[in-house]
N, C-alpha and C positions, 0 to 999 in steps of 0.2 A: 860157671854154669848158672850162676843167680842171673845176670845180663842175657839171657837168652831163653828163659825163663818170662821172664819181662816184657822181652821185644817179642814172644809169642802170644801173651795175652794183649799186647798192645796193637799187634797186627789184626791179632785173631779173635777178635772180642765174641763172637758166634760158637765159636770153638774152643772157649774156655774153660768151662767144665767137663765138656770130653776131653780133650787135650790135658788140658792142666791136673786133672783128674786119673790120667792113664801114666806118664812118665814126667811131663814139665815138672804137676802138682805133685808128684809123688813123694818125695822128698818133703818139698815146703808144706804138705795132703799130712803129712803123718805127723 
């Protein structure tokens, strides 16, 4: 799950703190 994680803020640089912030970041977030 770390590698997809990754390749989401890497894709998604715009949507990184909504995204990583809701499920991506939530894990690595806490």
């Amino acid at each position: 799950m770390r590698g997809s994680n990754r390749a989401t803020i890497t894709m998604m640089p715009i949507g990184v703190p909504k995204v990583a912030y809701r499920v991506p970041g939530s894990q690595s977030a806490d």
